[in-house]
C-alpha positions in Angstrom: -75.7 -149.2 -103.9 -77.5 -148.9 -107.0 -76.1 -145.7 -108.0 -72.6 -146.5 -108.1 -73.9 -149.4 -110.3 -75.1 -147.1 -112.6 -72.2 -144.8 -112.7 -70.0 -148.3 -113.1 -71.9 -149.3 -116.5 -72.0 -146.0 -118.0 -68.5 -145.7 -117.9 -68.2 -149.2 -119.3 -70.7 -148.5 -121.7 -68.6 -144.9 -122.6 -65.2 -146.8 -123.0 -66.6 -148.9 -125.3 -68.2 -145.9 -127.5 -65.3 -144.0 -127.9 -62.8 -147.5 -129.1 -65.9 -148.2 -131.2 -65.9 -144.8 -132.6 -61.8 -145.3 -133.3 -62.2 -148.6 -134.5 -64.9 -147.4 -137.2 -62.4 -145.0 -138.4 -60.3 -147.5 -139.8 -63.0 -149.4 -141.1 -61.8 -152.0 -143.8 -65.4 -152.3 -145.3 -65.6 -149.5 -147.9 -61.7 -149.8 -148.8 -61.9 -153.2 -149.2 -65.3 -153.1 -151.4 -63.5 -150.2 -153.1 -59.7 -151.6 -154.1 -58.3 -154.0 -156.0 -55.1 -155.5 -155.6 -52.2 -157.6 -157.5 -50.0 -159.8 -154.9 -47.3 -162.1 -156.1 -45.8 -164.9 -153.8 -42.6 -166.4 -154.4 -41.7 -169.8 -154.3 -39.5 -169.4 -151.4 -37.2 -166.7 -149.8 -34.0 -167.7 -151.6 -32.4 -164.6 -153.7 -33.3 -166.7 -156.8 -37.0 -166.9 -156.4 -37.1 -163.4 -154.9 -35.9 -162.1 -157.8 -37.8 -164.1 -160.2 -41.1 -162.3 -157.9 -39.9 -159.6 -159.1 -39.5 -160.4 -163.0 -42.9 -161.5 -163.3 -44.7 -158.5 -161.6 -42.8 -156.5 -164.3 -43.8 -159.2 -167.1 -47.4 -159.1 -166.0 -47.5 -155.0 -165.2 -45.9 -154.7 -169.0 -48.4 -157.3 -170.6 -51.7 -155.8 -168.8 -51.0 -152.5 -167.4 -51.8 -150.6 -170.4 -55.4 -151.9 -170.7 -56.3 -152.4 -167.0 -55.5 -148.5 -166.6 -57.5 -147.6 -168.8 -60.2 -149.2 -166.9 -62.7 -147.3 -164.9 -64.2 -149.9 -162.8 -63.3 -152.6 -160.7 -65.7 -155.5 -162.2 -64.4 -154.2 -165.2 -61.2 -155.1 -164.6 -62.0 -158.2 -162.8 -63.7 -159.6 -165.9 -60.8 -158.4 -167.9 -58.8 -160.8 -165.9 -60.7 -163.7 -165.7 -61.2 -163.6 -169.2 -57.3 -163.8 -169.4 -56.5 -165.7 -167.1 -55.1 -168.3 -169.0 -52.4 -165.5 -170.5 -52.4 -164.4 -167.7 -50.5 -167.8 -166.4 -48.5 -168.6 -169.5 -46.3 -165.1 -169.1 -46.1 -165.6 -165.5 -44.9 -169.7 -166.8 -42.8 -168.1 -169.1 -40.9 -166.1 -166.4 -40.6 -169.0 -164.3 -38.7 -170.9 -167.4 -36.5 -168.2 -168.5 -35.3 -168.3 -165.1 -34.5 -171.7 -165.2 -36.6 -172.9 -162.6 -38.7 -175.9 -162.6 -42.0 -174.9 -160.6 -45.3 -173.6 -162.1 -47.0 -170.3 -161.9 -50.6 -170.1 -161.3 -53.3 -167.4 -160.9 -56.7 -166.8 -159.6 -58.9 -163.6 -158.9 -61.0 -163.9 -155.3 -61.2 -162.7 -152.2 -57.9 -162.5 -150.1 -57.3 -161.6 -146.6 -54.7 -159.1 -146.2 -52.9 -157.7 -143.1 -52.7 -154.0 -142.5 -49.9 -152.8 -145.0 -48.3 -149.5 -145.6 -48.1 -148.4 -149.2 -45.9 -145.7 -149.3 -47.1 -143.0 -147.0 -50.8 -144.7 -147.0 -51.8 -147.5 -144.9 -54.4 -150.1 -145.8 -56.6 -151.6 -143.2 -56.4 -155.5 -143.3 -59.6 -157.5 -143.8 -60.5 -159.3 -147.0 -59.7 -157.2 -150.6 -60.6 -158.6 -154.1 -56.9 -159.6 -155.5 -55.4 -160.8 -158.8 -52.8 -163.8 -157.0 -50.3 -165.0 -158.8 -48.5 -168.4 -156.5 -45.1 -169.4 -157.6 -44.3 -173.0 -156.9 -44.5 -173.7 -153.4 -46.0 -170.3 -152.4 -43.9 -170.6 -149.3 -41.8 -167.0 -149.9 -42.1 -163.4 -148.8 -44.8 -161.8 -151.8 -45.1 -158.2 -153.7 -48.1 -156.4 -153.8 -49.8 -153.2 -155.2 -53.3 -152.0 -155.7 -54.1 -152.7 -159.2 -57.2 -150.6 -158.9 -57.2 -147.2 -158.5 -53.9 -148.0 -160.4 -51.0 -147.3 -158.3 -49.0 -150.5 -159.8 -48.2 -148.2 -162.0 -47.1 -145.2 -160.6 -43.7 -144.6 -158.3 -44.9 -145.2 -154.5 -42.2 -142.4 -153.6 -44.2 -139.9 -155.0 -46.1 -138.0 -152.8 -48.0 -136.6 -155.1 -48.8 -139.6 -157.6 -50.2 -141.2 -154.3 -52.0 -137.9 -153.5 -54.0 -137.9 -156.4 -54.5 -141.5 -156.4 -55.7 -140.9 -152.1 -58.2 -138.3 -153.9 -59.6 -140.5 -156.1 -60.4 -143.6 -153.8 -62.3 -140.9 -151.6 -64.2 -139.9 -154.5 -65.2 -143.5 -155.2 -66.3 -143.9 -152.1 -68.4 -140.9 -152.6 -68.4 -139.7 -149.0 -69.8 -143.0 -147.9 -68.3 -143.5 -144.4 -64.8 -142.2 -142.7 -61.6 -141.7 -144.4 -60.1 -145.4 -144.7 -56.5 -144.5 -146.0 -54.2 -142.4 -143.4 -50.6 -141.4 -143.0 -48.8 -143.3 -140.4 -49.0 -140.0 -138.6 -52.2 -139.5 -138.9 -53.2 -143.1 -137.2 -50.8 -142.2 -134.3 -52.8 -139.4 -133.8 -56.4 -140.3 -133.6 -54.8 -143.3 -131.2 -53.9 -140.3 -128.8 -57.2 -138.4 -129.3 -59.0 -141.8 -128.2 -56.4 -142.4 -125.1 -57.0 -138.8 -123.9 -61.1 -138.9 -123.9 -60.9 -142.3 -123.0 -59.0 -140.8 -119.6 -61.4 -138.1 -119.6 -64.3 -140.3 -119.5 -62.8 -141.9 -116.9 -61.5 -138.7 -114.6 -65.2 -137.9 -114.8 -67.2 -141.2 -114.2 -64.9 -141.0 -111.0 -65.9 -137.9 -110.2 -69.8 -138.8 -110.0 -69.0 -142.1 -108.0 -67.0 -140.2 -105.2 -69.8 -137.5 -104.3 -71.9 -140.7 -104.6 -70.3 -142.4 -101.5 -70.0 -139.3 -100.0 
């Protein structure tokens, strides 16, 4: 009986492999090392607070984005923040007054755990990224996000091409370090059927071997 033992564990052991194999496809370590994003929370999901989200991403994009994009490193832009934090806060506050709401704004940068998010064609793995957060009162409503470095905040998320070049240019920063980390929706569904086929392939076989073994 040892053999079909054997044959048991190495198919175990084979299964295993090939969702390890998958799995390290869409692994969040060099993306998130690599990114940097803004995320926004509202105050609640009421249309008001909703749309005051929405005025300060564009107060803070118009105060920053010309400087941060002009940025060629993360750190760099991380310190940049920090630095300005305090502004940083005050135009966010301001927003929150003008729209004649009676809650604060408040930002930090740090480590954030994200869930797995599309941004427009591209999907981001979750795990924890480096984020500029700005909370809105209760911090209780549905949030806006972007990456802030490479810089899509500041190009059109419709644009296949915009998000093309910005695709190329994460892969350059991560220099060929590891698999590709961004994919198309499409291109997700299809390495889940690649690892569904081999994985019943493995499986066809190991059966195989254990049926001439009881033979």
């Amino acid at each position: 009986m040892r053999k079909p033992m054997v044959y048991i564990l190495i198919l175990a052991l084979a299964v295993c492999s090939v969702y390890a194999f998958a799995a390290r496809g869409g692994d969040s370590m060099p993306v998130t090392d690599a990114l940097l994003r803004f995320h926004i929370i509202a105050n609640s999901d009421s249309p008001e607070d909703q749309a005051l989200k929405l005025k300060v991403r564009d107060r803070i994009v118009s105060e920053i984005g010309g400087v941060v994009s002009g940025m060629e490193t993360k750190e760099e832009i991380i310190e940049f923040l920090r630095g300005n934090m305090e502004y940083i806060e005050t135009i966010a506050g301001q927003e929150v007054m003008n729209g004649n709401m009676e809650y604060g704004a408040r930002g930090e940068v740090g480590q954030f755990l994200f869930p797995t998010r599309s941004y427009g064609s591209l999907v981001l793995p979750a795990g924890s990224y480096n984020a500029l957060r700005i909370v809105l009162g209760d911090g209780k409503g549905a949030n806006w996000w972007c990456v802030m470095f490479p810089p899509l905040c500041f190009v059109d998320t419709k644009s296949s091409v915009a998000l093309a070049k910005d695709q190329q240019r994460i892969e350059e920063m991560l220099d060929g370090e590891g698999p590709d980390v961004l994919y198309s929706v499409d291109e997700m569904e299809e390495v889940q059927v690649r690892v569904r086929f081999k994985v019943l392939e493995l499986i066809k076989q190991s059966g195989t071997k254990l049926a001439e073994t009881f033979k």
